[in-house]
The first five atom37 places (N, CA, C, CB, O) and aatype in JSON, in Angstrom:
{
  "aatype": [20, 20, 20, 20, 20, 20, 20, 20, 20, 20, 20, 20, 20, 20, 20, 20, 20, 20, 20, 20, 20, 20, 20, 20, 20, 20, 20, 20, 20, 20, 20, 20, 20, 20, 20, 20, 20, 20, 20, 20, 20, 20, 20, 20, 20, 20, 20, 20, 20, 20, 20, 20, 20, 20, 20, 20, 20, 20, 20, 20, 20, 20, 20, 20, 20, 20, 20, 20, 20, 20, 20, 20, 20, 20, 20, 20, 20, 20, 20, 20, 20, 20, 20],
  "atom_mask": [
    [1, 1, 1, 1, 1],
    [1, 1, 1, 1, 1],
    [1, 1, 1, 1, 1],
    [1, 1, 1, 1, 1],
    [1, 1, 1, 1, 1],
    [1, 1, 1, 1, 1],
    [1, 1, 1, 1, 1],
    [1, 1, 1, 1, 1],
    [1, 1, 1, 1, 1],
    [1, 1, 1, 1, 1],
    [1, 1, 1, 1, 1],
    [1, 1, 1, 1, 1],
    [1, 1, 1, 1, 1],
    [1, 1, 1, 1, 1],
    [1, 1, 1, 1, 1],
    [1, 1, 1, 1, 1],
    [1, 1, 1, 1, 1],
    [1, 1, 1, 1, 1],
    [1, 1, 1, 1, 1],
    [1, 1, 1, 1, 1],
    [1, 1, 1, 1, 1],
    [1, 1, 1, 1, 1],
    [1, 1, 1, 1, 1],
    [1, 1, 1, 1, 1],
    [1, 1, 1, 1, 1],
    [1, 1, 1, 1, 1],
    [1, 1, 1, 1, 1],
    [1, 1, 1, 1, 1],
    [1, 1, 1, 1, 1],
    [1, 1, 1, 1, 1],
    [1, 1, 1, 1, 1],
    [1, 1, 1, 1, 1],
    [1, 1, 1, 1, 1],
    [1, 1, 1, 1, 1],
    [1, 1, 1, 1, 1],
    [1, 1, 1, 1, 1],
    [1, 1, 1, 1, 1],
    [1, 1, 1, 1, 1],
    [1, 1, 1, 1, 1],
    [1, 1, 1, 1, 1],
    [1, 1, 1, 1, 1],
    [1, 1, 1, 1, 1],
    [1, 1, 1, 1, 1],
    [1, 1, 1, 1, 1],
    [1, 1, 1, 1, 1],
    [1, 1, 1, 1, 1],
    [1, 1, 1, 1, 1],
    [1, 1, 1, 1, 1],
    [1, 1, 1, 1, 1],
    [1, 1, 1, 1, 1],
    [1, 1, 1, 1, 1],
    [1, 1, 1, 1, 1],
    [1, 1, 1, 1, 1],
    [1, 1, 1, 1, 1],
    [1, 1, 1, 1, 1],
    [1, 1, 1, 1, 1],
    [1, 1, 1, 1, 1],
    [1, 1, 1, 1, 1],
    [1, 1, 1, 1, 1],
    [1, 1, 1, 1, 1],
    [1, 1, 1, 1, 1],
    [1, 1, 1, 1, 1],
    [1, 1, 1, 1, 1],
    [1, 1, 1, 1, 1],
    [1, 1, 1, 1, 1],
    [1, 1, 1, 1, 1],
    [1, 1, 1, 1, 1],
    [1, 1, 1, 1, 1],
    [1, 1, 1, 1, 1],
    [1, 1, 1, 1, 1],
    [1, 1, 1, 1, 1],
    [1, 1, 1, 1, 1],
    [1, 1, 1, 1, 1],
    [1, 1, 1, 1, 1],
    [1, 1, 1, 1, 1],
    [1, 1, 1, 1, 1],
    [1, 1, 1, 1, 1],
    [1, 1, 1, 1, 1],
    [1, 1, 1, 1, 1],
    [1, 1, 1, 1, 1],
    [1, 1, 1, 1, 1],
    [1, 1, 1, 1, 1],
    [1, 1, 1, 1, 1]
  ],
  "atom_positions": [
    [[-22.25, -14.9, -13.41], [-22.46, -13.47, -13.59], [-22.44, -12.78, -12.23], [-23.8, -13.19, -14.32], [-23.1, -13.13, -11.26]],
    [[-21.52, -11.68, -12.29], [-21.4, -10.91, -10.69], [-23.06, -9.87, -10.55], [-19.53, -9.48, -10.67], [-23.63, -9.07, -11.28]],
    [[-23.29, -10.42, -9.31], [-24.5, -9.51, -9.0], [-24.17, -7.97, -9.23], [-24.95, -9.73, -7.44], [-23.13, -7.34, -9.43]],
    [[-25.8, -7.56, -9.11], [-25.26, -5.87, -9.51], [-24.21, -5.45, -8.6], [-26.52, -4.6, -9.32], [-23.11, -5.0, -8.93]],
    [[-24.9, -5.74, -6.78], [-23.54, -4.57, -5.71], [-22.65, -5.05, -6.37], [-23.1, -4.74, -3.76], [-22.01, -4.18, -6.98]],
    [[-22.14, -6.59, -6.61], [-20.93, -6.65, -6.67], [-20.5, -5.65, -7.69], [-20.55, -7.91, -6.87], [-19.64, -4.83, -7.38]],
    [[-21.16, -5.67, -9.18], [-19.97, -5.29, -10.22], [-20.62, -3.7, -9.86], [-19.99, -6.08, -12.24], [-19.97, -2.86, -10.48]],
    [[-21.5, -3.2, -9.21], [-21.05, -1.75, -8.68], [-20.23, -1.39, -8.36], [-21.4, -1.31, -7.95], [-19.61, -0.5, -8.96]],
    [[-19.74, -2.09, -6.92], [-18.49, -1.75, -6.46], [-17.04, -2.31, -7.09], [-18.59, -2.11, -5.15], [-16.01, -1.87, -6.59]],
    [[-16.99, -2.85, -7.71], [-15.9, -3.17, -8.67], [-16.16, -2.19, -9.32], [-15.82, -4.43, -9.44], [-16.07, -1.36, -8.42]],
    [[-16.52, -1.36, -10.62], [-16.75, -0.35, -11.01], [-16.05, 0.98, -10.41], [-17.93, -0.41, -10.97], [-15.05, 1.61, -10.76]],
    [[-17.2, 1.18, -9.1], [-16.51, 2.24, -8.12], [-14.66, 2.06, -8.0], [-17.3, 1.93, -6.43], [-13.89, 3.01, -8.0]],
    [[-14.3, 0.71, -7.9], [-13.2, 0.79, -6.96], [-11.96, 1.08, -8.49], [-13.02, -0.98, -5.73], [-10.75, 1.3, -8.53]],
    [[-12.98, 0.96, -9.51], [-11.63, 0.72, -10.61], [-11.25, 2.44, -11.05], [-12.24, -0.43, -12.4], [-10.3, 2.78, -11.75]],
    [[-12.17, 3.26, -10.48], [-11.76, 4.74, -10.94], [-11.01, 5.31, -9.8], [-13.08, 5.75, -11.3], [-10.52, 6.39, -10.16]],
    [[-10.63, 4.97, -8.25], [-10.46, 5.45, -7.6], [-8.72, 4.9, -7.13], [-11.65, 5.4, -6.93], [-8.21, 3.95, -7.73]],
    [[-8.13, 5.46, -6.25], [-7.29, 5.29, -5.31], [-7.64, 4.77, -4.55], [-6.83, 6.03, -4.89], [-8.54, 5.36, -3.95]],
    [[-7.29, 3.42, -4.0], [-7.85, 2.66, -2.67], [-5.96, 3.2, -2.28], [-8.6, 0.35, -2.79], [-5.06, 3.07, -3.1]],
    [[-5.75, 3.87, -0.61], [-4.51, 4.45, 0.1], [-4.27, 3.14, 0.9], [-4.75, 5.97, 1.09], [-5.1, 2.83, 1.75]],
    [[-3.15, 2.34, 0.69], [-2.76, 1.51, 1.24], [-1.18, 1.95, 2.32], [-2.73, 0.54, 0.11], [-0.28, 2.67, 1.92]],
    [[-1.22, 1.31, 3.65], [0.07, 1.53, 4.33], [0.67, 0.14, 4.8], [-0.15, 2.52, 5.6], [0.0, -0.71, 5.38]],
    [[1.75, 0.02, 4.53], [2.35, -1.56, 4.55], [3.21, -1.36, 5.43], [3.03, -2.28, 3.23], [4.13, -0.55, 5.29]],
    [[3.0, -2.14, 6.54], [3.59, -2.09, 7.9], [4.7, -3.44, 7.59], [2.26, -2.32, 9.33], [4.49, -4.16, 6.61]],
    [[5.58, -3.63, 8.28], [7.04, -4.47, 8.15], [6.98, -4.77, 6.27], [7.0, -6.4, 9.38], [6.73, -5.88, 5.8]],
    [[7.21, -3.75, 5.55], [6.7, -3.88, 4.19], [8.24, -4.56, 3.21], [6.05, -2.09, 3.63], [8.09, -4.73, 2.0]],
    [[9.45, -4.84, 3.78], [10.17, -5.57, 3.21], [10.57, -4.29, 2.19], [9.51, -6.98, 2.73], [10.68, -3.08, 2.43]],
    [[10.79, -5.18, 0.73], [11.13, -4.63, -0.64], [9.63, -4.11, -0.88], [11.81, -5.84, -1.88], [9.7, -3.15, -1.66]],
    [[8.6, -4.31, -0.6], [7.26, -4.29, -1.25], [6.49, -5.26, -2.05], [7.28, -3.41, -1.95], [5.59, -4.86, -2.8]],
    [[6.86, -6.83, -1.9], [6.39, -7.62, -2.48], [4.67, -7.96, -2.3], [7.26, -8.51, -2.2], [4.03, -8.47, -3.22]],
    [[4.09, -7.6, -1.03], [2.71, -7.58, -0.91], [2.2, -6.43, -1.5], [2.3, -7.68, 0.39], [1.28, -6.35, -2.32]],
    [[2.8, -5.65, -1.08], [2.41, -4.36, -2.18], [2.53, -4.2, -3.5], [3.01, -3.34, -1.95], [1.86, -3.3, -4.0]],
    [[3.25, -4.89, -4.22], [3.46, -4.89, -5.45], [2.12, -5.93, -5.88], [5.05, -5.34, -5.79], [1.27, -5.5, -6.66]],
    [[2.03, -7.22, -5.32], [0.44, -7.71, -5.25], [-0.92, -7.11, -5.85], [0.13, -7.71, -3.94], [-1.72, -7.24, -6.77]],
    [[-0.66, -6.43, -4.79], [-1.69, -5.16, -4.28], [-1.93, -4.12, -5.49], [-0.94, -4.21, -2.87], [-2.94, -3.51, -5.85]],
    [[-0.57, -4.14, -6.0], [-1.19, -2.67, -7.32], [-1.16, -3.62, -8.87], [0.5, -0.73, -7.55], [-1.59, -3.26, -9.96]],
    [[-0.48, -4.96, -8.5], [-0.78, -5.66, -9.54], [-2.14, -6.19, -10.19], [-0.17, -6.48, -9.32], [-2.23, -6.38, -11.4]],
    [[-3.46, -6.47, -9.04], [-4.11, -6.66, -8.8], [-5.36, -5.43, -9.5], [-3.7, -7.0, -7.67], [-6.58, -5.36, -9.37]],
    [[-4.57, -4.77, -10.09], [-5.46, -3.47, -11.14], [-6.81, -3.04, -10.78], [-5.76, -3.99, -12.73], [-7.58, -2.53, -11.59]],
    [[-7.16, -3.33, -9.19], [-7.79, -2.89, -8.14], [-7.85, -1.41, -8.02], [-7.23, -3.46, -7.08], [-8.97, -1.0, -7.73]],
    [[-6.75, -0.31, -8.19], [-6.46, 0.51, -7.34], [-6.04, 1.01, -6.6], [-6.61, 0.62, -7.14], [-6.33, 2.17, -6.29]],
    [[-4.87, 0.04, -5.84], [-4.25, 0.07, -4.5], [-2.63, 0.75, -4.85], [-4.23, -1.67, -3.77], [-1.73, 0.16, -5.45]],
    [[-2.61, 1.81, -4.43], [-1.73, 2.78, -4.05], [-0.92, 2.78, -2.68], [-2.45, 3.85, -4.12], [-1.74, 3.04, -1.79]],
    [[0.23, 2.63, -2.19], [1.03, 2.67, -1.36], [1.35, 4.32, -0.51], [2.08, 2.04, -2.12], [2.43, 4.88, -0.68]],
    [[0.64, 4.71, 0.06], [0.89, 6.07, 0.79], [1.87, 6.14, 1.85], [-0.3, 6.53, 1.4], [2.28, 7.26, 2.16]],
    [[2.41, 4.89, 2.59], [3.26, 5.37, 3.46], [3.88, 3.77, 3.77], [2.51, 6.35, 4.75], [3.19, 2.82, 3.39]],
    [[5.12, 3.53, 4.43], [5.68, 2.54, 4.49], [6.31, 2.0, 5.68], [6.33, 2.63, 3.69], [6.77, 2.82, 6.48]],
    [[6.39, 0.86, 5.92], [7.48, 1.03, 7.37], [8.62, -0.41, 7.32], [6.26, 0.89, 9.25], [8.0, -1.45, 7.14]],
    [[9.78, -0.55, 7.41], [10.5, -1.35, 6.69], [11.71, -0.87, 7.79], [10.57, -1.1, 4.92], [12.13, 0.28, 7.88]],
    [[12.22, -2.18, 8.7], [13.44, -1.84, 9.36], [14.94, -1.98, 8.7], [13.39, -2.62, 10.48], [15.94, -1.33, 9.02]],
    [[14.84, -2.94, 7.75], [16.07, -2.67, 7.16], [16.6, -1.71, 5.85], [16.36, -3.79, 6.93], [15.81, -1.7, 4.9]],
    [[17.37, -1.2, 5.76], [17.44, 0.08, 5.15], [17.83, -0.34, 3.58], [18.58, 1.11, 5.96], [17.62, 0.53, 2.74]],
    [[18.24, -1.32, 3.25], [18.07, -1.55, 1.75], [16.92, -1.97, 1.32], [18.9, -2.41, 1.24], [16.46, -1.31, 0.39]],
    [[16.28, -2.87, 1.71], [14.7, -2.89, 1.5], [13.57, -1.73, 1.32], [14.27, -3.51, 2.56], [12.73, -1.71, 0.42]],
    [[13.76, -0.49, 2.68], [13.67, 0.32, 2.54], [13.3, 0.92, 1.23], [14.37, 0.48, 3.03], [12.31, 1.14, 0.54]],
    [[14.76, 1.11, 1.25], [14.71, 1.89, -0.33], [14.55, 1.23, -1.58], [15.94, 2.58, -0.63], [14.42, 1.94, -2.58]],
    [[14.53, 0.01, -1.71], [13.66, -0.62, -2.83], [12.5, -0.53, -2.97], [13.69, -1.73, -2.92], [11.88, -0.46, -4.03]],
    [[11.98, -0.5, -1.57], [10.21, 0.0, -1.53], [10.14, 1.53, -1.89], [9.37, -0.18, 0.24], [9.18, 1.85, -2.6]],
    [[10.92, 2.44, -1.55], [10.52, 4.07, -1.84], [10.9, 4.21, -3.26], [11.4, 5.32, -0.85], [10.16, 4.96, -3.91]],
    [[12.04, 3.57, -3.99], [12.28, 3.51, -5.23], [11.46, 2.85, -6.12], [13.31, 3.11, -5.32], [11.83, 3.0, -7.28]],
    [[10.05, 1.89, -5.9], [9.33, 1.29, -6.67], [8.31, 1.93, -6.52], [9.23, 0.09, -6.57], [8.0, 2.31, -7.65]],
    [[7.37, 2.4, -5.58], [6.35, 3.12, -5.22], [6.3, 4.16, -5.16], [5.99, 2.93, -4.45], [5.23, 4.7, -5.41]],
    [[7.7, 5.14, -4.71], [7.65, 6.0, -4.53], [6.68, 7.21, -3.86], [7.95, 5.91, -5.23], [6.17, 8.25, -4.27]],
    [[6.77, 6.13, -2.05], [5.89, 6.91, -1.19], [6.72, 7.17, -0.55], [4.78, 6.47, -0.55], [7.83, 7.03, -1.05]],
    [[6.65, 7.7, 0.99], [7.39, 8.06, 2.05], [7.59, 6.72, 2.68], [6.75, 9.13, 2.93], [6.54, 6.14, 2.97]],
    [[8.71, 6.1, 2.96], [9.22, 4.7, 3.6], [9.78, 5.48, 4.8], [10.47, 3.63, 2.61], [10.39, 6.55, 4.79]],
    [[9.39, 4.55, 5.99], [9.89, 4.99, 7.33], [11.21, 4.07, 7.6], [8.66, 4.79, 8.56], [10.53, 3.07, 7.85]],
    [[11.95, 3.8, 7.69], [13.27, 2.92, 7.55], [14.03, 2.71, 9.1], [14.42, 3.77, 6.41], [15.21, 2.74, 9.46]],
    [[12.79, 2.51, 9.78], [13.12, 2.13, 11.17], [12.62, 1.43, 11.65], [13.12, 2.78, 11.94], [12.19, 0.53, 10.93]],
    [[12.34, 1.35, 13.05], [11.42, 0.46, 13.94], [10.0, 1.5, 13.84], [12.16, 0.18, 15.8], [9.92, 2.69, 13.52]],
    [[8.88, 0.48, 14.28], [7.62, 0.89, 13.65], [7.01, 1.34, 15.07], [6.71, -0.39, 12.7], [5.85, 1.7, 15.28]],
    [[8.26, 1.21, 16.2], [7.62, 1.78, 17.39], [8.16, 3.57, 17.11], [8.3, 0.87, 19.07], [7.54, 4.47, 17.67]],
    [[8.64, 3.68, 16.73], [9.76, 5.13, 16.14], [8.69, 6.44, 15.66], [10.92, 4.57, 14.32], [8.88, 7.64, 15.82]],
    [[7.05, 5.46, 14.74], [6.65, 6.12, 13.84], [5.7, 7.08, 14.58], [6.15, 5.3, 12.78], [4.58, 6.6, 14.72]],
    [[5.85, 8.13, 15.02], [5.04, 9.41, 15.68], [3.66, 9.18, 15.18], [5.62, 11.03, 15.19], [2.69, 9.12, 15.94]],
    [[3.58, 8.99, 13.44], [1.79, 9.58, 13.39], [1.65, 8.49, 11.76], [1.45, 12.22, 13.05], [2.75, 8.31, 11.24]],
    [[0.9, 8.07, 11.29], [0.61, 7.32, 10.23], [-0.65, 8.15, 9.71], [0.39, 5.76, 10.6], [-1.7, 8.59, 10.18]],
    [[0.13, 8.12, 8.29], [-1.03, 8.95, 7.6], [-2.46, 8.46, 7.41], [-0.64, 9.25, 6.27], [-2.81, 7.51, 8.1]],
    [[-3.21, 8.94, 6.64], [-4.59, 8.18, 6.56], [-4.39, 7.33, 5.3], [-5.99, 9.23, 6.42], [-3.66, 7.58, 4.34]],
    [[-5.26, 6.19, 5.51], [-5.42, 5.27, 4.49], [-6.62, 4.54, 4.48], [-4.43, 4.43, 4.5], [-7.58, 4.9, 5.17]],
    [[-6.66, 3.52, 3.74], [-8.15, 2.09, 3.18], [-7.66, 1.63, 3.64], [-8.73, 1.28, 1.8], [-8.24, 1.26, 4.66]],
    [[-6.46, 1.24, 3.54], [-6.01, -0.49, 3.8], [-5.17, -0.71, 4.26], [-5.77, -1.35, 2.93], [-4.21, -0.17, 3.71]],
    [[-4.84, -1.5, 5.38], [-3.52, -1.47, 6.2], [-2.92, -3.15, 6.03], [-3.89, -0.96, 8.06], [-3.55, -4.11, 6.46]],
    [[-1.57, -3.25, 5.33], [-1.51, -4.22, 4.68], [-0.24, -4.59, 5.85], [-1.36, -4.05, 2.96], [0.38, -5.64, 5.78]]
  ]
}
């Protein structure tokens, strides 16, 4: 049996958006993990150097994918979780 914090915060986390940003994020296979995982975890921003991958990640999640080098990226939005 999960102690109370625990199934508190399980509780908490199942109504909310946990903002995840996936740095060298491929197609999105950790990320896809991540929202499989019926946690909460939402993809807010992306960074992926090759450009078909890229867009398999902005076409499944449909966040903003940066499709370059991750030295390129000026400002990263806010997030929970940096995957």
């Amino acid at each position: 049996m999960l102690l109370s914090v625990e199934r508190a915060m399980i509780l908490r986390m199942a109504h909310r958006i946990i903002k995840t940003l996936d740095l060298f994020a491929g197609a999105g296979g950790l990320s896809l993990g991540f929202e499989d995982s019926g946690r909460g975890f939402s993809p807010v921003f992306a960074v992926e150097v090759e450009d078909a991958a890229a867009a398999t990640f902005g076409q499944h999640f449909g966040c903003e994918v940066h499709a370059g080098r991750i030295q390129d990226v000026a400002q990263f939005p806010d997030a929970d979780v940096i995957v």
